[in-house]
C-alpha positions as CSV (number, residue, x, y, z in Angstrom):
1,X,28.4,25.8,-39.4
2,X,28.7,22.3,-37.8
3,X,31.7,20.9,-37.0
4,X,32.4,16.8,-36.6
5,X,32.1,17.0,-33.5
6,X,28.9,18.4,-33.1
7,X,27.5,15.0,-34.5
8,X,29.2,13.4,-31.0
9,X,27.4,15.3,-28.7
10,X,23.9,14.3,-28.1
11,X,21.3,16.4,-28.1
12,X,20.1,18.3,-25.6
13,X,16.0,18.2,-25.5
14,X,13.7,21.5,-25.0
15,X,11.7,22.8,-22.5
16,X,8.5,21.7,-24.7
17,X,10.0,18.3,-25.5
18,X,10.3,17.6,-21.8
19,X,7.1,18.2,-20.7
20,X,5.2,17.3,-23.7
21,X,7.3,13.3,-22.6
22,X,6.3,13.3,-19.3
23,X,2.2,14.3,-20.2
24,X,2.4,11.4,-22.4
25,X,4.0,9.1,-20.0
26,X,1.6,10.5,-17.1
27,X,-0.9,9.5,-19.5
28,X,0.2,6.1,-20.6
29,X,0.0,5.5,-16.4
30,X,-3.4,7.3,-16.3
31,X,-4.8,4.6,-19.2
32,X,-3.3,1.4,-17.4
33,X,-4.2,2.6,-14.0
34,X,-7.0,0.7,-12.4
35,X,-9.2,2.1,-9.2
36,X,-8.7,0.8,-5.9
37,X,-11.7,-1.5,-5.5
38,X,-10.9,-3.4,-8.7
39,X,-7.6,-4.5,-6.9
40,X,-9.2,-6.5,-3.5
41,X,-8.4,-9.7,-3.3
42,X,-9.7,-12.1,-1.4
43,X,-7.9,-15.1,0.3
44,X,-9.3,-17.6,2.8
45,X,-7.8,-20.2,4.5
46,X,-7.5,-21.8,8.6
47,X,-5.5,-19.7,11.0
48,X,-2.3,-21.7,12.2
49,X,-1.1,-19.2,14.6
50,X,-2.0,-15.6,15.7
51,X,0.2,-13.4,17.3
52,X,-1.2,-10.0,18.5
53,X,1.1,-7.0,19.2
54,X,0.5,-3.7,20.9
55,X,2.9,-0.8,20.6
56,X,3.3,2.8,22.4
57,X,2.9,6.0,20.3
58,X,4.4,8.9,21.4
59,X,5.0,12.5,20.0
60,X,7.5,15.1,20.1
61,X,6.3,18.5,19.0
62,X,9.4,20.5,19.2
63,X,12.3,18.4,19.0
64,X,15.5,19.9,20.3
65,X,19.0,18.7,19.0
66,X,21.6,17.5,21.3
67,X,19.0,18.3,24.3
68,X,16.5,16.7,25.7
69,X,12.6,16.8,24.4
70,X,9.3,16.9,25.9
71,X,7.9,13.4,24.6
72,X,4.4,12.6,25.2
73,X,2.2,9.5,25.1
74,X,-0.5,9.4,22.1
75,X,-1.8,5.8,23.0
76,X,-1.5,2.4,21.3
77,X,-1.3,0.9,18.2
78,X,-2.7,-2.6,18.0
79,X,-2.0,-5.4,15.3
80,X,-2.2,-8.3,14.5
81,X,-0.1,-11.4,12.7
82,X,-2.2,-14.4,11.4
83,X,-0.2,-17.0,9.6
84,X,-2.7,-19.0,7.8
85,X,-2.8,-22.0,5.5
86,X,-5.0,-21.7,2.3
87,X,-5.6,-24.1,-0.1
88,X,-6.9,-21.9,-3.2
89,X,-4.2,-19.3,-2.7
90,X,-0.7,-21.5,-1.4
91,X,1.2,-18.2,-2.2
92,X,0.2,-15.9,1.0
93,X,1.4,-17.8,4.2
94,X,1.2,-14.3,6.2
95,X,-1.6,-11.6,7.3
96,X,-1.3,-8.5,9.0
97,X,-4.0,-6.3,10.3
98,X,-4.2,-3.4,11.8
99,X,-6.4,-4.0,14.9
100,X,-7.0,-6.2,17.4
101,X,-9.8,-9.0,16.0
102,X,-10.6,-11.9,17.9
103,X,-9.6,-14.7,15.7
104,X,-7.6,-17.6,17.0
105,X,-6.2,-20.6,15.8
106,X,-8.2,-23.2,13.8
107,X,-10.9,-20.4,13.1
108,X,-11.6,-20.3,8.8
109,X,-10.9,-16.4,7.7
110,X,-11.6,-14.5,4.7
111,X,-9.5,-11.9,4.0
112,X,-9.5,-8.8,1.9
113,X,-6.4,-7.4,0.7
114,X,-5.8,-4.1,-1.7
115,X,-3.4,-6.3,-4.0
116,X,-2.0,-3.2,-5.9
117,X,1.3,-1.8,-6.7
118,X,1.3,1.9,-6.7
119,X,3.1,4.9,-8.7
120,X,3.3,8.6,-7.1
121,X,3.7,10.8,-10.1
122,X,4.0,14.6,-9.9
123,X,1.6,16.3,-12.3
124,X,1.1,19.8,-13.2
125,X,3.7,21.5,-14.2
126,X,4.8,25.7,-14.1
127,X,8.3,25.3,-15.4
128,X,9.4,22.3,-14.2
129,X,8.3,22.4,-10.8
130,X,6.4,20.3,-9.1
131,X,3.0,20.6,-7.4
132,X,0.7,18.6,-7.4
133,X,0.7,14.6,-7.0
134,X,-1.9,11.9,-8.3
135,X,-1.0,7.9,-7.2
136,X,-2.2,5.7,-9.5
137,X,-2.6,1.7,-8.7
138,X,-2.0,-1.3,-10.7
139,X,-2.4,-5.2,-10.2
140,X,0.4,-7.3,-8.7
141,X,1.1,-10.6,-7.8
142,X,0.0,-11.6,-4.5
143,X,3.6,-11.5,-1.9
144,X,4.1,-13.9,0.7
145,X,3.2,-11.8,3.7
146,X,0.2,-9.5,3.0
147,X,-1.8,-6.7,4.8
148,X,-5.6,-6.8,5.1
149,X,-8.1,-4.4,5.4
150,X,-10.6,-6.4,6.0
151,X,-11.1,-9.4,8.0
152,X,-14.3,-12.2,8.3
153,X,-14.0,-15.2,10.8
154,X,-16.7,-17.6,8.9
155,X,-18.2,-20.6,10.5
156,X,-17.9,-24.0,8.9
157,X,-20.5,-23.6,6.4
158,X,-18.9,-20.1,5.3
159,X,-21.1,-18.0,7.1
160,X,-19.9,-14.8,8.2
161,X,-19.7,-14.9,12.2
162,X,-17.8,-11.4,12.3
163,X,-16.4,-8.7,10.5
164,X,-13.2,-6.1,11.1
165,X,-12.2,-3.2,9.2
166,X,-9.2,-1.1,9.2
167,X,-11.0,2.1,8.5
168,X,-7.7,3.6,7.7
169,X,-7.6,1.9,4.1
170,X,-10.0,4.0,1.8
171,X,-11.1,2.0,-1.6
172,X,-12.5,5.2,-3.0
């Protein structure tokens, strides 16, 4: 028989309530989630300074504590700062890329950025493990300092004179 303080204590959900509230907000995300190539953006404005950065790699494949490790060099990594003034979109002042483009400045850009938020949410469930993980994207606003993954130096007409890709951002 109940006693007054059982109706203090909250209560304590099932197994089945659990997992049947996380399917249904994994599913809620599933609905609003949009695909990655309904999130590119596109801003283009003049380059007001570009500022190129290159950066040693290296690896360590057996890393010993509190001795000293074989390190060895795995190359470069190249990229690129473009501070940029844009009259349609004021908001981003700041482009990275991933590469080494030859854009300068005064030259007129377009660039394509993945303007998306994203959510890592474990799905499929035995027990209440997890093991398996889907990332779902949704719209943002654009930020101040942004990363493309695509970049076009146009001439003044709006032609496009050239064209860089980071090949490590996938839209599908």
């Amino acid at each position: 028989m109940p006693t007054k303080n059982d109706d203090l204590l909250p209560s304590v959900p099932t197994r089945n309530e659990i997992i049947t509230a996380l399917e249904r907000r994994t599913q809620e995300l599933r609905e609003k989630a949009r695909p990655k190539k309904d999130l590119v953006a596109v801003v283009e404005g003049i380059v007001e300074t570009a500022f190129g950065k290159i950066v040693s790699t290296h690896i360590t494949p057996n890393p010993k504590y509190g001795g000293q490790s074989r390190s060895y060099s795995t190359g470069h990594s190249l990229s690129y700062e473009l501070k940029i003034f844009s009259e349609k979109t004021q908001i981003v002042k700041t482009l990275n890329f991933h590469g080494w483009p030859f854009i300068q400045s005064g030259d007129f850009i377009r660039a394509s950025i993945l303007r998306a938020e994203t959510v890592k949410k474990e799905e499929g469930y035995q027990g209440l493990c997890k093991n398996n993980f889907q990332i779902y994207y949704f719209d943002r606003l654009f930020k101040e300092t942004e990363t493309a993954f695509k970049l076009e130096k146009l001439d003044p007409s709006g032609k496009v004179l050239i064209t860089y890709l980071d090949e490590d951002i996938k839209l599908d």
